[in-house]
Every structure is written in structure tokens, then in C-alpha cells.
ZASEDREN-202043 format. One record per residue: y, z, x of N, C-alpha, C in turn. Coordinates in steps of 0.001 Angstrom, whole numbers, plus 500000, padded with zeros to 6 digits. Atoms other than C-alpha are relative to their C-alpha. Example, Ala and Ser with C-alpha at 12.3 -4.5 7.8 and 13.67 -1.06 7.14 Angstrom:
498810500000500890495500507800512300501200500000500900498810499940499180498940507140513670501090500730499230
***
This chain:
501263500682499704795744511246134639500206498484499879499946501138499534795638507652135795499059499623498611500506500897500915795184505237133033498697498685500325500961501460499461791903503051132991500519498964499507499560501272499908792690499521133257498834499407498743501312500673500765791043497294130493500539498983500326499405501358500182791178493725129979501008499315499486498382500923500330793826492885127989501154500653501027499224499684499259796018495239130464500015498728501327499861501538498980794779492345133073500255499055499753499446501051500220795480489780131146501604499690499569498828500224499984798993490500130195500837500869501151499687500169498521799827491414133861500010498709500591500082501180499221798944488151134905500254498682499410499480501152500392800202486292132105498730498835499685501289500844500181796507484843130924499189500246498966500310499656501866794624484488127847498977501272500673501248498753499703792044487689127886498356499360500091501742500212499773789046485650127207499993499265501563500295500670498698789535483809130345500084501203501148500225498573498820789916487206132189498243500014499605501249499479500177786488488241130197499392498110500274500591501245499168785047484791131522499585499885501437499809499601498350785937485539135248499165501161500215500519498733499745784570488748135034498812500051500153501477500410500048781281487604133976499268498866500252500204501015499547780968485171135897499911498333499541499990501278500352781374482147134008501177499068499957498986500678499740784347480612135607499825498780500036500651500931499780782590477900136682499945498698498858500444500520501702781026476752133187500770499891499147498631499734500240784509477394131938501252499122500247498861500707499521786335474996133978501563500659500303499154499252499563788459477799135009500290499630501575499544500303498482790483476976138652499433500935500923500163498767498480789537478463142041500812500988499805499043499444499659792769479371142215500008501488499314499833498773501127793188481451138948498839500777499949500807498863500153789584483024139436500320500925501070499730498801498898790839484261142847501033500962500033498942499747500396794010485218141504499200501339499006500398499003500988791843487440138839499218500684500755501235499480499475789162488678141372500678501082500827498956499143498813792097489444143796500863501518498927499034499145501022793849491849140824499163501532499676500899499360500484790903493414139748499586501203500904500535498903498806789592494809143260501526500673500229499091499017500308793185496019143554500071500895499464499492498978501032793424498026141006498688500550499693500909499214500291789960499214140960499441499989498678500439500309501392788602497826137612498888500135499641500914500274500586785652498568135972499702499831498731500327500416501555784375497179132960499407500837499487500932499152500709782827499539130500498574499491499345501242500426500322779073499264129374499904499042498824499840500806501219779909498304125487500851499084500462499208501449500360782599495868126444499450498992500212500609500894499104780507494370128874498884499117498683500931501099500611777797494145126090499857499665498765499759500752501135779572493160123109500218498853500953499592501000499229780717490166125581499495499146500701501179500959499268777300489151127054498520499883498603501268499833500677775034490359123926498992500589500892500875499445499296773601492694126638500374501178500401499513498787499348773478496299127874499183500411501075500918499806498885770492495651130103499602501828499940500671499197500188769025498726129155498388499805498889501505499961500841765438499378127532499645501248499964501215498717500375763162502191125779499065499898500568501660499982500239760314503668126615500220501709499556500112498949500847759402505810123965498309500162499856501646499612500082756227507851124325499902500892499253500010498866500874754504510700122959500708501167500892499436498111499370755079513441125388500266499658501479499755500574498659757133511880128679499333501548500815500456499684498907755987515015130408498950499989500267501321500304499530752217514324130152499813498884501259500347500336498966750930513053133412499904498202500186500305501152499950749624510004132402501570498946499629498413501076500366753263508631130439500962500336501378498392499821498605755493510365133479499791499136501154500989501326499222753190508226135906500591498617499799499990501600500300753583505122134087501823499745500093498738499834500238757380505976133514500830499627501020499165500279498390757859506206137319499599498471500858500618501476499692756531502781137788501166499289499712498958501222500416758548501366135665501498500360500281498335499860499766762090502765136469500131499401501242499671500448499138761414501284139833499855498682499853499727501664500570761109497901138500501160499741499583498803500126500414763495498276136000501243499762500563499173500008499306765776499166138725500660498367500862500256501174499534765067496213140735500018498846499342499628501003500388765564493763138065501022499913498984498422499639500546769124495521136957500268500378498766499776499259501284768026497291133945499598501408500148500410498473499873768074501034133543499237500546498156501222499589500854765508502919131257500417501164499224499910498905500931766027505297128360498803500668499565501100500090500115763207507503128228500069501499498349500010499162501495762387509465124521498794500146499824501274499321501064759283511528122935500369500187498747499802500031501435758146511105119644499065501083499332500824499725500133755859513486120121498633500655499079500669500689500925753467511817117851500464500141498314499438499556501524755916512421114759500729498478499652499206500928500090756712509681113176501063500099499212498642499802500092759662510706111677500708499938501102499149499798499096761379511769114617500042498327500671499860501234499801760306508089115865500762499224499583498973500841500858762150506520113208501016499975500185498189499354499533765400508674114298500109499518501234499351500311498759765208507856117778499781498396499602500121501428500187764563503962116748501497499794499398499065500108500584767228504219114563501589500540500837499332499701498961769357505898117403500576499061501024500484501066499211768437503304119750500647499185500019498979501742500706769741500495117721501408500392500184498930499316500314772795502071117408500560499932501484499608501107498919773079501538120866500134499487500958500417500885500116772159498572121338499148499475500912500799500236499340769235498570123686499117498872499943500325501471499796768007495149124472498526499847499837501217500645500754764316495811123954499019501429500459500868498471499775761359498688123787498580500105500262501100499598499572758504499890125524499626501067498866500108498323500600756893502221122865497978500183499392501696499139500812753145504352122247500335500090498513499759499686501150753556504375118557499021501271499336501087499612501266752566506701115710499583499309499250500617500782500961750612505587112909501720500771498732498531499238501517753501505659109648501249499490500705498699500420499838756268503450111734500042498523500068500463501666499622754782499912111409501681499492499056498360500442500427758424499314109016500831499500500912498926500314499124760674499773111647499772499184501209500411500921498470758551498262114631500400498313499182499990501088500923758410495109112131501914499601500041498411500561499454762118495534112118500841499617500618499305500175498566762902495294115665499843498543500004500166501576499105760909492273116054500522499224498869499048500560500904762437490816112719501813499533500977498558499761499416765998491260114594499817499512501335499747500904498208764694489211117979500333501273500908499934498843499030764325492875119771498319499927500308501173500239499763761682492327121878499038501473500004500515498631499802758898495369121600498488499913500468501483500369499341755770495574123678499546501793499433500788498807500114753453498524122164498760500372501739500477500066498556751406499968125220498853501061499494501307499138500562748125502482124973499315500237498943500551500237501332747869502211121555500780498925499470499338501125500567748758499462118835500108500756498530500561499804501982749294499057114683499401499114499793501035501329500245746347497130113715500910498918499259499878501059500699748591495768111138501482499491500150498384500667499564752105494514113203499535499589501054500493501189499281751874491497115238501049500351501280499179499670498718753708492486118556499077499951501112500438499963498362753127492444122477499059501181499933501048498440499903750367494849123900499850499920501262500723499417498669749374496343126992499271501610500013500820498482500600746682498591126920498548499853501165501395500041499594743391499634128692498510499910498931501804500162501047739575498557128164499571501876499703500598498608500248739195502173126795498536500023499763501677499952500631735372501176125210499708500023501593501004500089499177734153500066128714500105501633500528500004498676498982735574503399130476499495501287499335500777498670500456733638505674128052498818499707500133501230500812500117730754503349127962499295500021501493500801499673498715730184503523131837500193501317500559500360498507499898730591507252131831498773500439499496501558499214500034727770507685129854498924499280500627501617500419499026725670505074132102500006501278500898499792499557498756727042506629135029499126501575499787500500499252500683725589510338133505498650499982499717501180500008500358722668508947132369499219499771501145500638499838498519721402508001135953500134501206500660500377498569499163721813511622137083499014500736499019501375499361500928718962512220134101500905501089499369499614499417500281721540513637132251499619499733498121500491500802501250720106513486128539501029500466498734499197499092500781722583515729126305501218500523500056498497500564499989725962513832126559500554500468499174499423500112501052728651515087124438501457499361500516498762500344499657731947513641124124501096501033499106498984498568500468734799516367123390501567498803499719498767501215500574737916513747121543501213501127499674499516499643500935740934514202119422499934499406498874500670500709501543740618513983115763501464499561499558498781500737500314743043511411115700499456498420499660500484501250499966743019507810114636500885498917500614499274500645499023745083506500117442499034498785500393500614501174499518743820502829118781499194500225500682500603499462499458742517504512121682498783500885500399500680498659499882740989507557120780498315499295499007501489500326500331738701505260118395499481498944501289500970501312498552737750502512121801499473500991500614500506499355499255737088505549123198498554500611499720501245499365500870734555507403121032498829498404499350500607501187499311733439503685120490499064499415500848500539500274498258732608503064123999498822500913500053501358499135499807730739506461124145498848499352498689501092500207500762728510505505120959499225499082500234500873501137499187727660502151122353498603500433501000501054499532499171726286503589125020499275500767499753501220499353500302724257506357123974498860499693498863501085501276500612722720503764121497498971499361500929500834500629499042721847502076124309498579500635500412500708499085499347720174504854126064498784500394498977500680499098500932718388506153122859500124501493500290499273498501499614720361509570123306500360500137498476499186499239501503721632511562120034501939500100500685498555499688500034725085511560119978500830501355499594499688498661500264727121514676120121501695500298500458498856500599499355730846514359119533500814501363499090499164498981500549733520517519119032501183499327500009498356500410499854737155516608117752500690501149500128499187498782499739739940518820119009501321499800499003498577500875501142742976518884115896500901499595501617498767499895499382745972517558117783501116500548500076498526498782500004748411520364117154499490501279500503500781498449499177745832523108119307501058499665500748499679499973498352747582524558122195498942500510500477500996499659498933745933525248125062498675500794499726500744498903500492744356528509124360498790499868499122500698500549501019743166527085121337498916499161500438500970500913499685741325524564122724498917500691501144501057499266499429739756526462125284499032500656499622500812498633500844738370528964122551498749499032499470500782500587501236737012526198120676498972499046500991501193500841499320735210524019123500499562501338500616501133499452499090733451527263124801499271500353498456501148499917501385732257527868121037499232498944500222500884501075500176731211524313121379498811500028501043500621499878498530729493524534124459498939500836499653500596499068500812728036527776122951498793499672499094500855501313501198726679525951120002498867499034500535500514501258500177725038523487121383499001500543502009500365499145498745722518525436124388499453498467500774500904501174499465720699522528127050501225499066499945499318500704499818724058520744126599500387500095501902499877500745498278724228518580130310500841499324500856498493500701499864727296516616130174500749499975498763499001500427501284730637516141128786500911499276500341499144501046499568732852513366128690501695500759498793498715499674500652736387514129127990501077499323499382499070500656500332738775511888126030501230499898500670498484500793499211742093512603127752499974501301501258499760499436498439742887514625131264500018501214499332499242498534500390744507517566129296498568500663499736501285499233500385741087518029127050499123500444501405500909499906498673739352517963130675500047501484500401499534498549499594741686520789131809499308500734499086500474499353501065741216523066128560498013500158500528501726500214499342737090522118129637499282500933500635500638499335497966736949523077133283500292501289499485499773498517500366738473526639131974498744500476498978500851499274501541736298527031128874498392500098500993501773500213499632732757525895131055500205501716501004499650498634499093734418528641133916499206501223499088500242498297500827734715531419131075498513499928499645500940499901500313731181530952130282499048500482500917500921499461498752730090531605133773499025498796500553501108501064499486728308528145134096500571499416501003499513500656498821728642525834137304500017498860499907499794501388500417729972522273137292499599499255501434500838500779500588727796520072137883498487500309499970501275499581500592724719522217137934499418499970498573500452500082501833724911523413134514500822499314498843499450500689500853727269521060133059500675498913500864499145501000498872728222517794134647501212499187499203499039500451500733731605516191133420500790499063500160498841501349499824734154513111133145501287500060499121498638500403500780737502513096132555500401498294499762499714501208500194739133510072130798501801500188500462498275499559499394742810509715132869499789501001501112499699499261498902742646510708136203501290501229499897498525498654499714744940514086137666499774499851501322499674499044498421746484515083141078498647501298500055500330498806499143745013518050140770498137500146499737502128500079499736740680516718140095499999499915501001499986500039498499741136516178143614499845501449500705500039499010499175741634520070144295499423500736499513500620499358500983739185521287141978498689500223500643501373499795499334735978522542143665498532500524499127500383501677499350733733520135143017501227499654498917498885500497500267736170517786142582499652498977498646500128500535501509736388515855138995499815498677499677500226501385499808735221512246138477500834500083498632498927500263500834737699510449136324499692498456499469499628500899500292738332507224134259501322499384500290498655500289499581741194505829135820500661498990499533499369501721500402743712503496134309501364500348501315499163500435498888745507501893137336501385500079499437498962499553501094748994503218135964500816499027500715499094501212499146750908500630138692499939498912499404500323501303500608749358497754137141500264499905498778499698500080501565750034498730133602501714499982500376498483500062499598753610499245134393500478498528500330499354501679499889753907495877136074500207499260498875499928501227501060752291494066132990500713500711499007499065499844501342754055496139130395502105499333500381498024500657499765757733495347132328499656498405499779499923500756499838756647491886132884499657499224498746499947500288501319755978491174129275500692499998499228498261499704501293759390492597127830500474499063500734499106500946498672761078490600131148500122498834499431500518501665500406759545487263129844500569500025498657498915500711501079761189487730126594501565500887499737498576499849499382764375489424127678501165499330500754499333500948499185765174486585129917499827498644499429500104501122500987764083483916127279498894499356500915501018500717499351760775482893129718499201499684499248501062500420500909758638483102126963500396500029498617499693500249501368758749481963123292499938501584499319500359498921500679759483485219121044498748500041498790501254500187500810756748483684118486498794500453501104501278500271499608754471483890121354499535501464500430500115498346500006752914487224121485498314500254501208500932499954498932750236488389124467499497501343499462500440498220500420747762491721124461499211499709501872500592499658499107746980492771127767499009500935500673501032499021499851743957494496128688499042500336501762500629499112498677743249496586131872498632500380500204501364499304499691739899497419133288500320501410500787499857499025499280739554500788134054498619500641501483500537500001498582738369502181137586498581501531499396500502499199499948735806505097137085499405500462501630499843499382498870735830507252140065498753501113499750500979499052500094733057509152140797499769501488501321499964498684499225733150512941142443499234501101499646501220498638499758731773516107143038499165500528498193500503499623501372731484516921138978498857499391499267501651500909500294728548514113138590499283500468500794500260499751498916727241515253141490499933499094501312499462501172498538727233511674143588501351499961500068498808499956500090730603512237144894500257498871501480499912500523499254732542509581146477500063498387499974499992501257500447731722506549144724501217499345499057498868500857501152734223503922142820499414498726499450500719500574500566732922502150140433500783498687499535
***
């Protein structure tokens, strides 16, 4: 088997110190005061012989591996695989490739893949955090690793953000609801204390303050499967008779929903009108079709790449820290019953 070529093999072939090979290579002949001659002499050797540099040499030698995290909870949920595929086509396009990891929502296991990570030596991280890893996030950015948190934050670590207006997009679900004379809103959550999950439940209370409505809010644990949850929003549903709408915290709870209202035998939006928070492919093929809270997942993608970018490429001061906040679209379809509108 044909021996790979490294650098010092090129440099004592050609009779030249090695760092001035690893100079040429990476383009800094120039800046170097290295000759035409001798870079063409090294450029000419190289394509000969078919040389490639390896990833670590390259990025002990630049302080770069042009790679990045994105560490979510559960890459195959809809909403992170979405955002995921956004960004690898950026990434691509501005010559970094993407490592993608679930933590799913453990923060241990977080810690291990962080601690993984480093190890090596990924240049900077996209990550949804758990609550219980503010240490190590603290550590990254201690160590000049840039880290943009994204859908959720830690109230109490000072880092990048990109995130949606979650309050408004629960808050104009229950207007939106309340103009179809809908009086006996509930909102169906998880009983979590993710950033999110409180703007969300938030948002709804605002508003049914507003309204002078009673508030009527079920948490789902976050370790139900499916099944589970189905059982438990048709008890709820059950429970609670004259209930008119329900707003759903995340796409999945929606799903779990639409099944549980089914098994009951009721009709959506006669006898229960509903809003998912996080659009799906498949509210579109759902008859009537499912009005949604939409976070524009293209646009989050842009600003979450374009926030690590700016301090990956030294554009922006690492003291200087941004929080970006999305408006979300609420889409309105057959499940309100005005279908058709975008709000």
C-alpha cells in the first residue's frame, strides 16, 4: 500500500525547511516572502504526487478545522432537522462542515458530547441547551469558542442568542380564537422550564387576561411517549366538557391532539378548534387542514450561522454579544375555521 505523503516527506525531497512547505500550502507564501519560484517549485511537487493534507495537521497549523456543532435536543424532530438543513447549506457555502449531536434534553450526555467536541477541536457551537450545563457553556466562551444558544437560553450565561418571539405567537393564537367566539381556550404545554415553553404559556396568559377568559392550561411530563400523551389529552379533553379550543405548545403535542380529539369522536373545528405552535408538512394534509405558529426556520438558520460567522471570522468583537428575535408567522387554516389567512 502506497505510502501517504506528509510534509516533512516534501520537505526533505526538495531540500526545504518544512515550515516553509506548511506556509506554501496554506497559502501564505506571499506574507512569507517566500519566491515565485520556490512556491511553484512546491505547488508543482505536490500536484505530482497527489498530496493531501490531513484535517488535524491542517488545524494544528491554521488554529482551524472549520468545522462547527449543532447540538440539539432530538435532530430528528421536524422543527431541529428543518433548521439543520438550512444550515448545512450555508455552512457548506462558506467552507465549514457541520457536526450534528442530540442531547436529548440530558444534560449529562451534553456535557460528554461538549467534552467530546473539544477534544476535537471544533471551532465553535450552535447548541439548544439543557438547564444543568451553564459550567461548561461558560467554559467554551471562557476559551474564545464562540457559542450561539438558539430556541432556548440560560437566563444566567451571557452568550449569543437566536430565538423566536414565542409570547407574541401564543398571544395571537388566542386573539385569533377568540374572534371565532371561541370562549374556553386551553393551552396543552410541557411541564418543563425551558426558555420557551415559559414565553409560550406566557404569551397564552397575557392574552386570555386580556380577553377576561379563565385560563386552562394542561402540562404533558416530558418523558410521555406518544401513547401516553394521547391517553392523557383525551382524559383532559374529557375533564373539562364545553372545552372550544386548544392551543398546542409544540407540533408533536398537536399530533398526540388531533389523535386524542379523533378517539373521542369529536370534529375539528366544530367541536374543538385548534393551533399548533411549529408548523408540519403534514397540517397541510390533514382534513381540515391545521393552522400553525410558524417560525420561519430559513431565517433562523441564516441569523444563527451569521452570528457564529461574525465571530469565527473575527467581524465582530467576542465581548460583543447579540440576542436575536424572530417574529413568528401564524398561519391560519381549516382547524380555526377561516382557512387561508396569514397573519
Amino acid at each position: 500500500m502506497r505510502k501517504k505523503l506528509s510534509i516533512n516527506d516534501i520537505a526533505n525531497e526538495l531540500h526545504v525547511a518544512k515550515s516553509t512547505v506548511s506556509f506554501i500550502l496554506n497559502g501564505k507564501a506571499k506574507e512569507k516572502r517566500i519566491s515565485d519560484e520556490l512556491t511553484e517549485k512546491v505547488l508543482k511537487f505536490v500536484e505530482e504526487k497527489g498530496y493531501k493534507p490531513s484535517h488535524l495537521a491542517k488545524s494544528l497549523s491554521t488554529g482551524k478545522t472549520k468545522m462547527i456543532c449543532l447540538m440539539v435536543e432530538k435532530i430528528s424532530d421536524y422543527f431541529f432537522s428543518h433548521v439543520a438543513f438550512h444550515l448545512e447549506a450555508l455552512a457548506y457555502k462558506n467552507g465549514y462542515k457541520i457536526i450534528y449531536c442530540s442531547t436529548e434534553n440530558d444534560p449529562e450526555k451534553t456535557r460528554q458530547l461538549i467534552a467530546l467536541l473539544r477534544a476535537r477541536h471544533v471551532d465553535g457551537y450552535i447548541i439548544t441547551p439543557p438547564a444543568g450545563v451553564e459550567s461548561e457553556i461558560r467554559a467554551l466562551i471562557n476559551d474564545n469558542l464562540p457559542v450561539v444558544l438558539f430556541d432556548r437560553y440560560l437566563p444566567d450565561v451571557a452568550t449569543d442568542y437566536v430565538g423566536l418571539d414565542n409570547f407574541k405567537g401564543t398571544f395571537d393564537a388566542v386573539e385569533l380564537l377568540e374572534k371565532t367566539a371561541a370562549k374556553k381556550i386551553a393551552l396543552i404545554t410541557l411541564a418543563s422550564d425551558q426558555t420557551q415553553m415559559i414565553e409560550r404559556q406566557t404569551g397564552y396568559l397575557a392574552a386570555i387576561k386580556k380577553h377576561h377568559l379563565k385560563p386552562l392550561i394542561f402540562k404533558v411530563p416530558f418523558e410521555n411517549d406518544t401513547e401516553t400523551t394521547i391517553k392523557q389529552s383525551m382524559q383532559f379533553i374529557s375533564d373539562h366538557p364545553g372545552l372550544d379550543a386548544i392551543i398546542f405548545a409544540t407540533n408533536y403535542l398537536a399530533l398526540s391532539g388531533i389523535k386524542a380529539i379523533n378517539e373521542l369522536g369529536l370534529a375539528i373545528p366544530a367541536d374543538i378548534a385548534i393551533v399548533a405552535f411549529d408548523d408540519h408538512d403534514v397540517f397541510n394534509i390533514y382534513n381540515p387542514s391545521i393552522s400553525a405558529i410558524s417560525q420561519p426556520l430559513d431565517e433562523m438558520a441564516k441569523q444563527l450561522f451569521k452570528t457564529l460567522l461574525d465571530k469565527l471570522e473575527n467581524r465582530v468583537s467576542f465581548a460583543e454579544l447579540s440576542k436575536v428575535i424572530i417574529p413568528p408567522e401564524l398561519i391560519e387554516r381549516g382547524s380555526t375555521n377561516s382557512a387561508g389567512q396569514i397573519l
